[in-house]
C-alpha positions as CSV (number, residue, x, y, z in Angstrom):
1,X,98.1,-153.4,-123.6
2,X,100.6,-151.0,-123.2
3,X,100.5,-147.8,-121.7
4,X,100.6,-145.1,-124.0
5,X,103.4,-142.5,-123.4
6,X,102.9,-139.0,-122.1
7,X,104.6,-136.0,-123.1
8,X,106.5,-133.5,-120.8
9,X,108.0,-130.2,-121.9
10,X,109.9,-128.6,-119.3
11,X,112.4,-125.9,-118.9
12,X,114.6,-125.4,-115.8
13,X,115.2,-129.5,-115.7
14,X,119.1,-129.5,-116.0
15,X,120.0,-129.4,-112.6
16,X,118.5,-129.1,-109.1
17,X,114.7,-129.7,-108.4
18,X,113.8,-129.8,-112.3
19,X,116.2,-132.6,-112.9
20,X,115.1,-134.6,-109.9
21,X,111.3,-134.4,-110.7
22,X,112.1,-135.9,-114.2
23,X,115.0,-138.4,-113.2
24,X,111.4,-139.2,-110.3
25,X,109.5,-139.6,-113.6
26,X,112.2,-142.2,-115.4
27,X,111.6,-144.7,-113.1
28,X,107.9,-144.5,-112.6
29,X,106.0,-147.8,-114.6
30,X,104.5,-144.6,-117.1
31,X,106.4,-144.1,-120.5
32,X,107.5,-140.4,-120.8
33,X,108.0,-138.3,-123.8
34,X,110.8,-135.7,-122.3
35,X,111.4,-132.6,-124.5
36,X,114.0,-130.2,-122.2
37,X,115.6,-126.6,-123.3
38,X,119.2,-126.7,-121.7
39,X,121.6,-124.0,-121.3
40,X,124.7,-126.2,-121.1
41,X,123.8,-129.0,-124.0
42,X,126.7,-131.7,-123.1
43,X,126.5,-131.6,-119.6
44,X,122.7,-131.9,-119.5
45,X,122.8,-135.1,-121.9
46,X,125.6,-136.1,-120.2
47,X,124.1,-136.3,-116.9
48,X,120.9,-137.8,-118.5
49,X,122.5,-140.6,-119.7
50,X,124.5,-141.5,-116.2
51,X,121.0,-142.5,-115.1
52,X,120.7,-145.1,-117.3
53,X,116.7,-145.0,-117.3
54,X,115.0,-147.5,-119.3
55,X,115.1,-146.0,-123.1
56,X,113.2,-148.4,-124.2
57,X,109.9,-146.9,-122.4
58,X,111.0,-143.2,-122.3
59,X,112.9,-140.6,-124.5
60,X,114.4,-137.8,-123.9
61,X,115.4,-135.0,-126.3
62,X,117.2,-132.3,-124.9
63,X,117.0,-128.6,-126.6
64,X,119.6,-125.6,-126.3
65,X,117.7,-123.1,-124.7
66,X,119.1,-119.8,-123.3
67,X,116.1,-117.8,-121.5
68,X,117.4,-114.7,-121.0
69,X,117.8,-114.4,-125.0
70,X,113.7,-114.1,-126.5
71,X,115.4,-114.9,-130.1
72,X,116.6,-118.5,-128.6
73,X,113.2,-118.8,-127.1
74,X,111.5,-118.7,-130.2
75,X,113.8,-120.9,-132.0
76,X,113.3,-123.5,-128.9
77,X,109.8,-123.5,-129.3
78,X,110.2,-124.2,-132.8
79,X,112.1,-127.3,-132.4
80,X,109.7,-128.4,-129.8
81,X,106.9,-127.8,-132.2
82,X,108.4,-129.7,-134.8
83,X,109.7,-132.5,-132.5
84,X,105.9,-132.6,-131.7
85,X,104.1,-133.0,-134.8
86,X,100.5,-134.2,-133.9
87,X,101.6,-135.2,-130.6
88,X,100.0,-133.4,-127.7
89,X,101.8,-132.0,-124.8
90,X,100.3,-133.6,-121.3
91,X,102.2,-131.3,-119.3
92,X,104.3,-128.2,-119.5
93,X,106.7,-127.2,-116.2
94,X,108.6,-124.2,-116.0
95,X,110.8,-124.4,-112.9
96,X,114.2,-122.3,-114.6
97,X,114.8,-119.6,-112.4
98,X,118.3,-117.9,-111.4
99,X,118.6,-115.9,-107.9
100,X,121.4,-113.3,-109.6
101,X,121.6,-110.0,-108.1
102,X,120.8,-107.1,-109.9
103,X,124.1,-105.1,-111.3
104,X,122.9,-101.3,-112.9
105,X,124.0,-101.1,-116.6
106,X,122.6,-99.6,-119.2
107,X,121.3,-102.2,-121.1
108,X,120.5,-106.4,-119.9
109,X,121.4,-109.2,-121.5
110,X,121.3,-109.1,-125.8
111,X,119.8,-105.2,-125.6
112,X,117.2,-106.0,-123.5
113,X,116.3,-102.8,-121.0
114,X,115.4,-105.8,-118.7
115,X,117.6,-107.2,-115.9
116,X,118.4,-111.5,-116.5
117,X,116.2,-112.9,-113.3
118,X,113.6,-110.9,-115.0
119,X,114.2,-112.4,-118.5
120,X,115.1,-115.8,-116.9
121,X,112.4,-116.0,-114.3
122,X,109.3,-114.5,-116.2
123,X,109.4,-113.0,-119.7
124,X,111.2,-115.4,-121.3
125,X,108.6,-118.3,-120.2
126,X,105.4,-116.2,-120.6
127,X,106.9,-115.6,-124.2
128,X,107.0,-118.9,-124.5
129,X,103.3,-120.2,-123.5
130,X,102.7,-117.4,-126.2
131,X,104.5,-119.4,-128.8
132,X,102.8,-122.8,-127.7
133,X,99.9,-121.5,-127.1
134,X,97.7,-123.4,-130.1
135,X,99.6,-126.7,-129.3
136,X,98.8,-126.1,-125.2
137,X,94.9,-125.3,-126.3
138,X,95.0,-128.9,-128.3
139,X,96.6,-130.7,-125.8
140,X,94.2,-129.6,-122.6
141,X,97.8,-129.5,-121.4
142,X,98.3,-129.1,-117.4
143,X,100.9,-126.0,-116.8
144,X,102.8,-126.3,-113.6
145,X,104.3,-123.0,-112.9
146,X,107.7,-123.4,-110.0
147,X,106.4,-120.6,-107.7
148,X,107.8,-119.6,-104.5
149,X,106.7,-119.0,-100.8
150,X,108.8,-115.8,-101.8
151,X,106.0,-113.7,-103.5
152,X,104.9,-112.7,-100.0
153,X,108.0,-110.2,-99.7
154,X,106.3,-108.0,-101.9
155,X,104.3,-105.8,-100.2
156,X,104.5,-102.6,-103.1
157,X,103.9,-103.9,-106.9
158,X,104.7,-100.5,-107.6
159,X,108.6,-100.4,-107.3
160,X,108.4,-104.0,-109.1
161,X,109.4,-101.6,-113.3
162,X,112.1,-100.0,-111.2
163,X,113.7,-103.1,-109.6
164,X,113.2,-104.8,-113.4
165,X,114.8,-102.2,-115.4
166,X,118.5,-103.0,-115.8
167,X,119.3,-99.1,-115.9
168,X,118.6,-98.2,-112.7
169,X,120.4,-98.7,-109.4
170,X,119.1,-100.9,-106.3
171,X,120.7,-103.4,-103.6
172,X,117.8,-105.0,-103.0
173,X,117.3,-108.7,-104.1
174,X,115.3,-109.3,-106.8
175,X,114.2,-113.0,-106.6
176,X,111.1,-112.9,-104.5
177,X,109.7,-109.8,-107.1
178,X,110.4,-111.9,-110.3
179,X,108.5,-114.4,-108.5
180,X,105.7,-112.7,-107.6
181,X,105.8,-111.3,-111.4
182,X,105.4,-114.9,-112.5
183,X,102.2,-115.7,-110.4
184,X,101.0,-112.2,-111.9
185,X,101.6,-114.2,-114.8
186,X,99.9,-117.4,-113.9
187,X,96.9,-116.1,-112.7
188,X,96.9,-113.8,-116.5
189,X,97.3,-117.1,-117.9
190,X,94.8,-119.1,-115.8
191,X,92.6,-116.6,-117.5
192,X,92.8,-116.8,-121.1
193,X,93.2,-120.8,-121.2
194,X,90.1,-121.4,-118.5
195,X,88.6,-123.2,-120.8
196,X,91.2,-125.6,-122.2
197,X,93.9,-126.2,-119.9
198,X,94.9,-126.1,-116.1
199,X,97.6,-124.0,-114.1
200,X,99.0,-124.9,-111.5
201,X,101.5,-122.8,-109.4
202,X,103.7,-125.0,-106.5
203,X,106.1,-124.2,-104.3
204,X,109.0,-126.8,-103.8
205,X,109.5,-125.6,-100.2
206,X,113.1,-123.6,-99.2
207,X,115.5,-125.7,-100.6
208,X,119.3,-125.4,-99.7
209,X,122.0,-126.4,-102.6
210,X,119.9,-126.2,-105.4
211,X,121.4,-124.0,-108.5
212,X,119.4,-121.3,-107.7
213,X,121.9,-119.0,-106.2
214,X,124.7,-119.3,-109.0
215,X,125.9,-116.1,-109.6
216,X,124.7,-114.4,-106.0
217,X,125.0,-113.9,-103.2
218,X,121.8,-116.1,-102.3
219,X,122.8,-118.8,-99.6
220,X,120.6,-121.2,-97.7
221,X,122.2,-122.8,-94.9
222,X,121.5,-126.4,-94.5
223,X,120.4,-126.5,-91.3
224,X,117.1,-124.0,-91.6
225,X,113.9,-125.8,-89.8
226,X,111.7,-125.6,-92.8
227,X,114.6,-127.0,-95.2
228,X,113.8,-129.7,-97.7
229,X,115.5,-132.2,-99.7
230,X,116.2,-131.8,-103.4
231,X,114.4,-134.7,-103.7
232,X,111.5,-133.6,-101.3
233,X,111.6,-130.5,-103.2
234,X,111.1,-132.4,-106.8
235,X,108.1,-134.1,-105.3
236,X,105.9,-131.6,-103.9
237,X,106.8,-130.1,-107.8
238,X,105.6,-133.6,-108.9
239,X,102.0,-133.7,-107.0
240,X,101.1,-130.3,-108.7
241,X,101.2,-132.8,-112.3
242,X,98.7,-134.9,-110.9
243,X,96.4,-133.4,-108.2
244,X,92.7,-133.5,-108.8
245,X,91.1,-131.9,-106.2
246,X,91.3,-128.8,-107.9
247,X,89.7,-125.7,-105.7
248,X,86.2,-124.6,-107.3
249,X,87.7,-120.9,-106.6
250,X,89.8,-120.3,-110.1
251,X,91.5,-118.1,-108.7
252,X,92.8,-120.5,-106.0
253,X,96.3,-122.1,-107.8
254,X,98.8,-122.2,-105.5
255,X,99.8,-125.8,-104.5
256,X,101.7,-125.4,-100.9
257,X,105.4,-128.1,-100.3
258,X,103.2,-129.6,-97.9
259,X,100.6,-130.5,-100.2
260,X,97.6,-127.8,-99.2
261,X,95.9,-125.0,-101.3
262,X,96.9,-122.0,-99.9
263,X,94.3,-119.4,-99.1
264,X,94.2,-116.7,-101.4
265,X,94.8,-113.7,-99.1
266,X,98.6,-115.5,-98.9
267,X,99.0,-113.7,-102.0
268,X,96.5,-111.6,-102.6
269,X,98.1,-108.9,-104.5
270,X,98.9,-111.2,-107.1
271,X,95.0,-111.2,-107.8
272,X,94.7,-107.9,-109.4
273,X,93.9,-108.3,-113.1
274,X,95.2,-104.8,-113.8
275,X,98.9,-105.8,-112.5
276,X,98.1,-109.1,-114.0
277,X,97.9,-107.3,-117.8
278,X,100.5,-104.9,-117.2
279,X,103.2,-107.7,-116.3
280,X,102.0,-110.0,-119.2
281,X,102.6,-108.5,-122.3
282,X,101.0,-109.8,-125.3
283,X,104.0,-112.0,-127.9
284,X,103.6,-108.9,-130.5
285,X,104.5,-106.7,-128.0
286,X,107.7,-108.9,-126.6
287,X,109.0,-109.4,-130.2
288,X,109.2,-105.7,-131.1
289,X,110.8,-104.4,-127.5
290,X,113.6,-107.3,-127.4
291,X,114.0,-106.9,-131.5
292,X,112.7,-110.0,-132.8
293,X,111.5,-110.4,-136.3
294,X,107.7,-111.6,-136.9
């Protein structure tokens, strides 16, 4: 009997860690359904194809998806959806994240009063379980969120508007705050789908020459003690899809690179539920602040 094919939606899987952990998946024995958003269409299908993975077991169908624009987010999931049909989605991973600086300016990307690794890295991927959301409930899907051992540099959520708002002025990086942002979101998450499907944030470990620090001035050297491989990197991302031995603490959804649950007091403030409302706005209110019609 064959082995019926599960379905992966992922963003962030066009280079990197993301396209490692599904290249990983094309050559396990289990058929995969692959639905990616891409930035760069041609190049992603491009370097899809140069794998030459057995088509006859998997499929992949490949998106335009820019993240820092909320309008192209919404027409993504909408392809998705209809791609779809009755077919569940088994698993969800959002790994896109970019490490760009933060330049003042009036205004972010397409209006928005938000900087891009705060579109990139959060909004645009919360407003996307938004649009999903029904389909993920459905499915009982598994949601692996790309964290980072990063979140841990925050130690004041209250500069975190500040840093986000492209209007005003900082030098600090803003990477580790986006990221600690998306657990807020997680964890927000974790609570309104508790009874249908399962979260799970992992850290792929610090990674050197990943994409991540495109457009920065982000640089790993290669020779840091705790460095990982790319490939290392897409499978500690790859154990959060299938781990079992989930914690009976909820709140407990952090998946360590070296295969552990971290203890919750590694990133405690990420557990408020008041910072975890404020940073996950509901999709009515995303659509009317970055202009998008109902």
């Amino acid at each position: 009997m064959s082995t019926i094919a599960k379905t992966v939606v992922a963003t962030g899987a066009t280079s990197g860690i993301g396209f490692e952990a599904i290249k990983q998946l094309l050559f396990q024995s289990q058929p995969y359904n692959f639905i990616l958003g891409a930035r760069d269409f041609k190049t992603t299908t491009d370097a899809y194809n140069a794998l030459n993975y057995d088509n006859s077991k998997h499929t992949i169908t490949i998106f335009p998806l820019e993240l820092n624009n909320m309008k192209n987010v919404k027409i993504f999931s909408q392809k998705t959806l209809e791609k779809l049909g009755t077919s569940p989605i088994d698993y969800l991973m959002l790994n896109a994240a970019t490490g760009m600086i933060k330049k003042a300016a009036d205004k972010g990307p397409h209006g928005s009063k938000w900087i891009e690794p705060y579109l990139v890295n959060h909004l645009s991927q919360h407003y996307l379980l938004h649009l999903v959301r029904p389909k993920l409930e459905q499915s009982k899907t598994r949601i692996v969120v790309v964290s980072s051992g990063a979140v841990r540099m925050v130690k004041d959520p209250a500069t975190l508007e500040n840093e986000m708002l492209a209007a005003k002025e900082t030098d600090k990086g803003v990477y580790p705050a986006t990221k600690f942002i998306q657990l807020l979101s997680a964890h927000w998450w974790r609570r309104q789908l508790q009874s249908t499907c399962q979260i799970v944030a992992v850290s792929p470990g610090l990674i050197p020459n990943t994409g991540l620090g495109r457009g920065s001035d982000m640089k790993f050297p290669d020779n840091l003690p705790d460095a990982k491989s790319i490939p290392e990197g897409a499978q500690s991302v790859l154990r959060a899809f299938t781990r079992d031995d989930l914690p009976e603490d909820p709140e407990q959804i952090f998946l360590t690179s070296w295969g552990e649950w971290w203890p919750k007091d590694v990133y405690e403030l990420t557990l408020s539920k008041d910072l975890q409302d404020k940073w996950s706005p509901s999709q009515a209110d995303i659509e009317k602040e970055e202009g998008i019609a109902a």
